[in-house]
Jmol script that loads the backbone (N, CA, C; Angstrom):
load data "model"
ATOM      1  N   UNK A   1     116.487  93.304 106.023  1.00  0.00           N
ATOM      2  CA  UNK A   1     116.484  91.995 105.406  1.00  0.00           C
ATOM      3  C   UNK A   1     115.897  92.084 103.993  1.00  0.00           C
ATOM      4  N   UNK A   2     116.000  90.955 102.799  1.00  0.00           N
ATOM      5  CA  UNK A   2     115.970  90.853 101.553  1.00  0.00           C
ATOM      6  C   UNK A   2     114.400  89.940 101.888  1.00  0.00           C
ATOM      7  N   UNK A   3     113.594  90.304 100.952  1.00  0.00           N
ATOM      8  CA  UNK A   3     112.560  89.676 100.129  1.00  0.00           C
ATOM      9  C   UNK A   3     112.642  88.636  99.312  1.00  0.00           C
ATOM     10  N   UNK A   4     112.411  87.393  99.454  1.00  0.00           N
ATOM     11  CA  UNK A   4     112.755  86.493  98.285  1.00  0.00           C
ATOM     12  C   UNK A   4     111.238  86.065  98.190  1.00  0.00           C
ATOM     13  N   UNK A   5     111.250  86.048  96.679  1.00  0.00           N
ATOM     14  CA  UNK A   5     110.173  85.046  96.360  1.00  0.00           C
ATOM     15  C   UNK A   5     110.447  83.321  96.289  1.00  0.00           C
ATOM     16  N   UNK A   6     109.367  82.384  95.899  1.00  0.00           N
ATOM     17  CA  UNK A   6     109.744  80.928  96.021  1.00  0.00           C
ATOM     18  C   UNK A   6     108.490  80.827  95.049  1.00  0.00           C
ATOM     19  N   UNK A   7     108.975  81.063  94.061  1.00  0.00           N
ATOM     20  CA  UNK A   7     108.092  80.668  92.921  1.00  0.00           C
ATOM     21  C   UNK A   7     108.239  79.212  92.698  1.00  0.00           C
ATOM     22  N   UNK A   8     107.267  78.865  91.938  1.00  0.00           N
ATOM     23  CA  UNK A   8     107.066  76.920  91.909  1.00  0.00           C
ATOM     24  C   UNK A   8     107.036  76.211  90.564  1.00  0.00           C
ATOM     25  N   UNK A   9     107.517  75.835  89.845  1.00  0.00           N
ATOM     26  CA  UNK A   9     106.782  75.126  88.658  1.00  0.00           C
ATOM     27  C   UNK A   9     106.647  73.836  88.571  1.00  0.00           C
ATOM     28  N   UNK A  10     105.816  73.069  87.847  1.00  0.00           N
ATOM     29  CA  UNK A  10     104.968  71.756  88.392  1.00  0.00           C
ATOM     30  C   UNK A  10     105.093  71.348  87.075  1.00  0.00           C
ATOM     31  N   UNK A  11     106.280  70.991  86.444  1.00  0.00           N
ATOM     32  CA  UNK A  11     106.140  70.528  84.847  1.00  0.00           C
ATOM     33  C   UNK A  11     105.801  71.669  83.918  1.00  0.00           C
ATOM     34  N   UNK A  12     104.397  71.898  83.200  1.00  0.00           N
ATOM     35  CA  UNK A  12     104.390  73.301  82.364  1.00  0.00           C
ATOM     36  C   UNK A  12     103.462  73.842  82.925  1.00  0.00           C
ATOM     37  N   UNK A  13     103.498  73.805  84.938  1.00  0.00           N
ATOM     38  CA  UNK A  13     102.750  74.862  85.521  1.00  0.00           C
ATOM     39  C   UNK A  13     103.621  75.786  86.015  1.00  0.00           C
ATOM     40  N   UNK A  14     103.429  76.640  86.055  1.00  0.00           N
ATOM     41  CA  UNK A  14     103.998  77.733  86.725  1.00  0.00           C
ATOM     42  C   UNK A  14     103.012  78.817  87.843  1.00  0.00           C
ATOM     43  N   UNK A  15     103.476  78.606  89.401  1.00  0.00           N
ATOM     44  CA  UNK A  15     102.678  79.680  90.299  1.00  0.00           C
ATOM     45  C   UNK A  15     104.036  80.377  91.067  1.00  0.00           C
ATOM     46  N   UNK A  16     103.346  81.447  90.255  1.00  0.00           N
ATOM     47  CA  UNK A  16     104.258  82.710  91.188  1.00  0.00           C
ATOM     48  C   UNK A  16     103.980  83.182  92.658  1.00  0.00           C
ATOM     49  N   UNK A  17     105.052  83.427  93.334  1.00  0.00           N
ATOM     50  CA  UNK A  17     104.997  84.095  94.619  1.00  0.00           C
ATOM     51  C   UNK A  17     104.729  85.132  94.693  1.00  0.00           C
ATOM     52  N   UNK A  18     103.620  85.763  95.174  1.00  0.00           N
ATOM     53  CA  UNK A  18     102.689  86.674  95.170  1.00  0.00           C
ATOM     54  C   UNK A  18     103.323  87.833  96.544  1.00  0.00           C
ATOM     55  N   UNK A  19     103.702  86.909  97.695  1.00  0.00           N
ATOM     56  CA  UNK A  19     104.061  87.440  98.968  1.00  0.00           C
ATOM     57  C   UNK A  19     105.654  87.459  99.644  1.00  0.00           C
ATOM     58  N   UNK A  20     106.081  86.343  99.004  1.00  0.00           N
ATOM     59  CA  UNK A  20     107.763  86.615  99.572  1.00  0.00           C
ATOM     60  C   UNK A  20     107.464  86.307 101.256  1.00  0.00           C
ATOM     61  N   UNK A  21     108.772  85.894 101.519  1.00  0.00           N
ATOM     62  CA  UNK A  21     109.259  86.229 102.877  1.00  0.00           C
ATOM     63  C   UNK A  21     111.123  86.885 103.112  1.00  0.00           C
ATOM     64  N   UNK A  22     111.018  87.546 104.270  1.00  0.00           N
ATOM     65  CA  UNK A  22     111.988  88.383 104.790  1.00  0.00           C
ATOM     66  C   UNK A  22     112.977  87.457 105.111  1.00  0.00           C
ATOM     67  N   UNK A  23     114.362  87.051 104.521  1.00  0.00           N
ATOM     68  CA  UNK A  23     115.189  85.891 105.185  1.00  0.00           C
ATOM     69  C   UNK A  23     116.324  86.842 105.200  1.00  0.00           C
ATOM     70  N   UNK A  24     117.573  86.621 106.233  1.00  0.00           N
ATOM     71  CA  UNK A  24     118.561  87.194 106.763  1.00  0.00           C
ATOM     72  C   UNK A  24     119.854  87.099 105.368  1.00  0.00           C
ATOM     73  N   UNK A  25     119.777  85.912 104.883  1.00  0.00           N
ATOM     74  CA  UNK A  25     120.980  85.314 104.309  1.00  0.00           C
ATOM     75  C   UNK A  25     120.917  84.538 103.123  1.00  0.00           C
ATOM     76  N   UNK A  26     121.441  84.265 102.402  1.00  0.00           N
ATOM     77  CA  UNK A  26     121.306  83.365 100.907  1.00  0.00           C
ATOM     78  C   UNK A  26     121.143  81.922 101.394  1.00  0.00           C
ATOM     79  N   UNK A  27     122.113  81.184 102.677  1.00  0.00           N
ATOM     80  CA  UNK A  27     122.030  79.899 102.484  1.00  0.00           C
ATOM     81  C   UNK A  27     121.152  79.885 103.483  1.00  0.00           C
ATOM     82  N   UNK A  28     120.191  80.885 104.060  1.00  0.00           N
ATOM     83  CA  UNK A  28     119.113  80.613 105.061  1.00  0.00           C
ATOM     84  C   UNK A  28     117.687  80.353 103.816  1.00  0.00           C
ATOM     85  N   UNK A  29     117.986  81.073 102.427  1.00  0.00           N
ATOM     86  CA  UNK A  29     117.020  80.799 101.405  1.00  0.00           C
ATOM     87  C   UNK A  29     117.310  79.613 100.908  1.00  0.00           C
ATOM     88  N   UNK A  30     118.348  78.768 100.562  1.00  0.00           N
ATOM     89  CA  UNK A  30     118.723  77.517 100.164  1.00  0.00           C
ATOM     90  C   UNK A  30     118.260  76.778 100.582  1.00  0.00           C
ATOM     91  N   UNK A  31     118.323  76.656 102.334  1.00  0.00           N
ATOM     92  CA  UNK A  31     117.596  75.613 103.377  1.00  0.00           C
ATOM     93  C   UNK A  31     116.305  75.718 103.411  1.00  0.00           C
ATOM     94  N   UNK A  32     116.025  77.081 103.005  1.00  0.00           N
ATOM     95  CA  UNK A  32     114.515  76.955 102.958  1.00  0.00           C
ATOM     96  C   UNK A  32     113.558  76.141 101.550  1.00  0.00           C
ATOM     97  N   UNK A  33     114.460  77.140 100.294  1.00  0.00           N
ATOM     98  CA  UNK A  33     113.987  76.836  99.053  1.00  0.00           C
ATOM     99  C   UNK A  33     114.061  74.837  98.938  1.00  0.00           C
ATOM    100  N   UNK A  34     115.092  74.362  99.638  1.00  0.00           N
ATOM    101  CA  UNK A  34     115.483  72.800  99.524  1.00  0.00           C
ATOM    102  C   UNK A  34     114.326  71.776 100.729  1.00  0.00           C
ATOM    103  N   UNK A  35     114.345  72.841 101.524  1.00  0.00           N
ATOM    104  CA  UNK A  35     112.680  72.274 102.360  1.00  0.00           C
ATOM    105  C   UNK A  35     111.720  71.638 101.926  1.00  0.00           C
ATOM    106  N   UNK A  36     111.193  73.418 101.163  1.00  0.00           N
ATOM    107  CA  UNK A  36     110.004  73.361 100.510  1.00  0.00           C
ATOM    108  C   UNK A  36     109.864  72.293  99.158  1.00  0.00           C
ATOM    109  N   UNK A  37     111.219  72.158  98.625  1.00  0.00           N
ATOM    110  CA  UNK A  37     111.019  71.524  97.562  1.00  0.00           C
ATOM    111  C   UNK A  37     110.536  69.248  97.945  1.00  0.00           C
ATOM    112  N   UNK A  38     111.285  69.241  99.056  1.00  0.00           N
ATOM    113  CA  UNK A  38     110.734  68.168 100.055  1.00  0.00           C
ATOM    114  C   UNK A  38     109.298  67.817 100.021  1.00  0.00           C
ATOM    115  N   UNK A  39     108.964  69.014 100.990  1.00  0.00           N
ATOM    116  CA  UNK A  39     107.370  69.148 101.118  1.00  0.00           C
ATOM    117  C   UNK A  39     106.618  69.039  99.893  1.00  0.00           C
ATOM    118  N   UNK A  40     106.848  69.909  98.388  1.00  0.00           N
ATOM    119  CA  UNK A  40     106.368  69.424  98.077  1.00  0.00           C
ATOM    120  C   UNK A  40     106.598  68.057  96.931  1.00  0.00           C
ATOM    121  N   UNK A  41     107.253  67.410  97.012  1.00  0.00           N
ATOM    122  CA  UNK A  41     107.429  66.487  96.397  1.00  0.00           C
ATOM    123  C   UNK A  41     106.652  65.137  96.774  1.00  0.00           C
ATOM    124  N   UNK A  42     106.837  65.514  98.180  1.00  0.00           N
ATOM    125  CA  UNK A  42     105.931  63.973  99.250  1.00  0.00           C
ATOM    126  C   UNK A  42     104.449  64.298  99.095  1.00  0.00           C
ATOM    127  N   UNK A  43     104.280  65.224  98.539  1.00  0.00           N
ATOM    128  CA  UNK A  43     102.668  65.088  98.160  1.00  0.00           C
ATOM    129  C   UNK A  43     101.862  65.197  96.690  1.00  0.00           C
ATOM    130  N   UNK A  44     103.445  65.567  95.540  1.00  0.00           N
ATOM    131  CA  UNK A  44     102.732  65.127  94.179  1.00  0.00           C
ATOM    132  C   UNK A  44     103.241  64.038  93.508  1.00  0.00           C
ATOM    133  N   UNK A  45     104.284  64.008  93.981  1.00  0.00           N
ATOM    134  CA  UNK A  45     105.315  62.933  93.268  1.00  0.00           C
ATOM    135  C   UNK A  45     104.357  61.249  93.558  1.00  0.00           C
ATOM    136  N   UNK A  46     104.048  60.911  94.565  1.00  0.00           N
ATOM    137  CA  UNK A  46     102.907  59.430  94.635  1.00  0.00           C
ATOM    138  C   UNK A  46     102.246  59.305  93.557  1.00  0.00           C
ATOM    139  N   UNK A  47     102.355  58.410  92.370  1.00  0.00           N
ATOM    140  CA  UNK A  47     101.278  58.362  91.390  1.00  0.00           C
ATOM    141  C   UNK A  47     101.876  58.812  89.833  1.00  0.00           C
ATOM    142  N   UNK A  48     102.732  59.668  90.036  1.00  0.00           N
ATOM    143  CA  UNK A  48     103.259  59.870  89.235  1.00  0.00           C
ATOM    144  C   UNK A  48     104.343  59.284  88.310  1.00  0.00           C
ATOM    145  N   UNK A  49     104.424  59.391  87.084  1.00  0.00           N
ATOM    146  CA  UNK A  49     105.764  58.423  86.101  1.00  0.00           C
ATOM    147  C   UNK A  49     106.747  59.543  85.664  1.00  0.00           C
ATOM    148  N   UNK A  50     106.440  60.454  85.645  1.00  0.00           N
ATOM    149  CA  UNK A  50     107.584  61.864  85.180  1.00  0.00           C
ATOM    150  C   UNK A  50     106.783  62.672  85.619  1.00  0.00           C
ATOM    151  N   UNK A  51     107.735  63.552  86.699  1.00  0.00           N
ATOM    152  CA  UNK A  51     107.591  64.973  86.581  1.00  0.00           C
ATOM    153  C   UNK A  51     108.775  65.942  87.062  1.00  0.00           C
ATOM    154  N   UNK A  52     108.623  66.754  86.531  1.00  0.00           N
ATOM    155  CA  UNK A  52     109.632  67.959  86.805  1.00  0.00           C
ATOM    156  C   UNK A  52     109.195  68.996  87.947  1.00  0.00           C
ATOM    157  N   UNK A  53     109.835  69.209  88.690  1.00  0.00           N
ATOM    158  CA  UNK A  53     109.874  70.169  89.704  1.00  0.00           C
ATOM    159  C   UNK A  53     110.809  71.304  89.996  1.00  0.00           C
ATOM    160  N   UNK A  54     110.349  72.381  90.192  1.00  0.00           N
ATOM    161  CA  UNK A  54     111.546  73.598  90.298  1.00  0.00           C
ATOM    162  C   UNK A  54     110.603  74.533  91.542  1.00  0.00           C
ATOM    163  N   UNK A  55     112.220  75.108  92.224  1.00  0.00           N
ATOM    164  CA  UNK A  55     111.874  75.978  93.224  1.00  0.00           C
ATOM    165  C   UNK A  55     112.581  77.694  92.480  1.00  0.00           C
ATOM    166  N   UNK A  56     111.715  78.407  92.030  1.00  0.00           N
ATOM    167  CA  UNK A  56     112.817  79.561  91.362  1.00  0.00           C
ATOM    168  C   UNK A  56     113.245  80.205  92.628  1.00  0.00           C
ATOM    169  N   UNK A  57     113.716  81.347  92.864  1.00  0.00           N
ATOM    170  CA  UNK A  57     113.364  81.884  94.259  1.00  0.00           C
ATOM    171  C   UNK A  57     114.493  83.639  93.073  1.00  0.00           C
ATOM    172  N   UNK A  58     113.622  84.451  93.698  1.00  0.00           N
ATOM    173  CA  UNK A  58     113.604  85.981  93.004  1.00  0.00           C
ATOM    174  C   UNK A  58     113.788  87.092  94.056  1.00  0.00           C
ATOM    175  N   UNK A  59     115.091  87.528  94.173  1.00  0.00           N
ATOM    176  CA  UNK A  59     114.863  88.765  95.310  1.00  0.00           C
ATOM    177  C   UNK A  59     113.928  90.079  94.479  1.00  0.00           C
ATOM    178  N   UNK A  60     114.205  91.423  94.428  1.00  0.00           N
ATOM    179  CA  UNK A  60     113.566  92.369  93.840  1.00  0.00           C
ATOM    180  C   UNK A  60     114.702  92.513  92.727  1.00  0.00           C
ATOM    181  N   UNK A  61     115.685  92.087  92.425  1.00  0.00           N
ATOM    182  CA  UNK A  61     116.781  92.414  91.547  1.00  0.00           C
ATOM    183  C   UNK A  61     116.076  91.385  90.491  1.00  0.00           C
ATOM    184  N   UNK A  62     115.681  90.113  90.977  1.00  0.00           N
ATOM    185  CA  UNK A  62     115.497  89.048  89.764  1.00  0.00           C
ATOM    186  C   UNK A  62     115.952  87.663  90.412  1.00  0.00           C
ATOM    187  N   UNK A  63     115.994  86.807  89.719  1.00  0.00           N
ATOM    188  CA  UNK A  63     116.644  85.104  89.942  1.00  0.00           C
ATOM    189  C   UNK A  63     117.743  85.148  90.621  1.00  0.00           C
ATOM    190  N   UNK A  64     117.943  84.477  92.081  1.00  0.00           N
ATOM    191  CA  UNK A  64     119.177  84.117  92.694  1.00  0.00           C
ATOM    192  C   UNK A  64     119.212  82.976  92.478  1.00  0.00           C
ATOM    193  N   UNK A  65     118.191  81.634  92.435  1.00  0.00           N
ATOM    194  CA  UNK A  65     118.505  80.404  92.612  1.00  0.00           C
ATOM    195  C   UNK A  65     117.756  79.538  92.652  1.00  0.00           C
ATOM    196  N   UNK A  66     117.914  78.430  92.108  1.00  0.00           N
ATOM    197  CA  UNK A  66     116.809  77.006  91.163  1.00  0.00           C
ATOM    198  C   UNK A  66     117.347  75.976  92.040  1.00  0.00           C
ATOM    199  N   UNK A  67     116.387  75.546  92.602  1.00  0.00           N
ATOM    200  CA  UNK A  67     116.234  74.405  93.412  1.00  0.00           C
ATOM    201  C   UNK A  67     115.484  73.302  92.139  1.00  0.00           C
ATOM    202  N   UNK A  68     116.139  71.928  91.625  1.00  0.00           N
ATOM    203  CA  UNK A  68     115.251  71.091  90.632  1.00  0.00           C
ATOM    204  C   UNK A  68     115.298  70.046  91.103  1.00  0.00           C
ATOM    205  N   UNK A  69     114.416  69.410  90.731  1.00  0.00           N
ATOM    206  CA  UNK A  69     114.149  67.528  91.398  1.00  0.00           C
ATOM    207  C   UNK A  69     113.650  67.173  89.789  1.00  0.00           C
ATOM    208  N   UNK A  70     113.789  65.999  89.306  1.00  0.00           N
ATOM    209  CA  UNK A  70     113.059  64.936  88.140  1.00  0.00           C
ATOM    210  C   UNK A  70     113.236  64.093  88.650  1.00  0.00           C
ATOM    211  N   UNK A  71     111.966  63.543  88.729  1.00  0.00           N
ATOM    212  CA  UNK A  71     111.262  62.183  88.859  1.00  0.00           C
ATOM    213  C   UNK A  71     110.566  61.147  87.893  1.00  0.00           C
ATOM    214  N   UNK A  72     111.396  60.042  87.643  1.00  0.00           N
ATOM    215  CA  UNK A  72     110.784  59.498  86.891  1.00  0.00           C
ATOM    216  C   UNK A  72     110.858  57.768  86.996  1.00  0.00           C
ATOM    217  N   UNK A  73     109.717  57.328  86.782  1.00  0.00           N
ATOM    218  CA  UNK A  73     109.739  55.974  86.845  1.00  0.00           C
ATOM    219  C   UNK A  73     110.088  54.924  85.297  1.00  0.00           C
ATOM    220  N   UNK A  74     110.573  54.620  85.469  1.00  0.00           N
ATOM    221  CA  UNK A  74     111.141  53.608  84.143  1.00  0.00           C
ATOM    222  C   UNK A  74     110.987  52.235  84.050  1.00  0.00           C
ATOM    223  N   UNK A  75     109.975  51.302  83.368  1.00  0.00           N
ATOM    224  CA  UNK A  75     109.868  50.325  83.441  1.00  0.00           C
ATOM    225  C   UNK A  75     110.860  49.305  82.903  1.00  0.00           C
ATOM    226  N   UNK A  76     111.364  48.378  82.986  1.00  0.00           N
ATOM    227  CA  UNK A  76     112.725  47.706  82.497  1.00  0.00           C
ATOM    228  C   UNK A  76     111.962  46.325  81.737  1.00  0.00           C
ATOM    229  N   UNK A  77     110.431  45.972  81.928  1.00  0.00           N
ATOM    230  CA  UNK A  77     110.337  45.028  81.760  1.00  0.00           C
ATOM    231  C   UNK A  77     108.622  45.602  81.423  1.00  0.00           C
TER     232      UNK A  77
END
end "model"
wireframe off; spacefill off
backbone 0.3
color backbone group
C-alpha cells in the first residue's frame, strides 16, 4: 500500500503531515481527505467571516490532490 500525507492549511497556516497513513486506493484517499476536511471545518469555521481551508494530500512522489472549502460570511445590509 501507498503512504499519503494530509497536510492542512488554515488560511496562511500551513501544518504538515509528519506521519501519513497506509490507504489501498486514490478514491479511498478522497473519502478520506473530504472527511477530514468536514471534521475540520465544524470546529473552526463557528465564529468566523472568511476563511480558507485546504486538504493537500502527498504520496512520496509529491501532490495527488486538494481538497478546498471558502467560507465566507457577507453582510448585505
Amino acid at each position: 500500500m501507498v503512504r499519503y500525507f494530509f497536510d492542512v492549511r488554515d488560511n496562511d497556516s500551513f501544518y504538515p503531515d509528519g506521519t501519513g497513513v497506509e490507504l489501498p486506493s486514490t478514491d479511498i484517499v478522497k473519502a478520506q481527505a473530504s472527511r477530514t476536511m468536514g471534521e475540520i471545518a465544524k470546529d473552526v469555521l463557528p465564529g468566523a467571516e472568511v476563511r480558507t481551508l485546504a486538504i493537500e494530500v502527498r504520496d512520496d512522489r509529491g501532490p495527488i490532490l486538494r481538497v478546498a472549502l471558502r467560507f465566507e460570511i457577507e453582510h448585505l445590509r
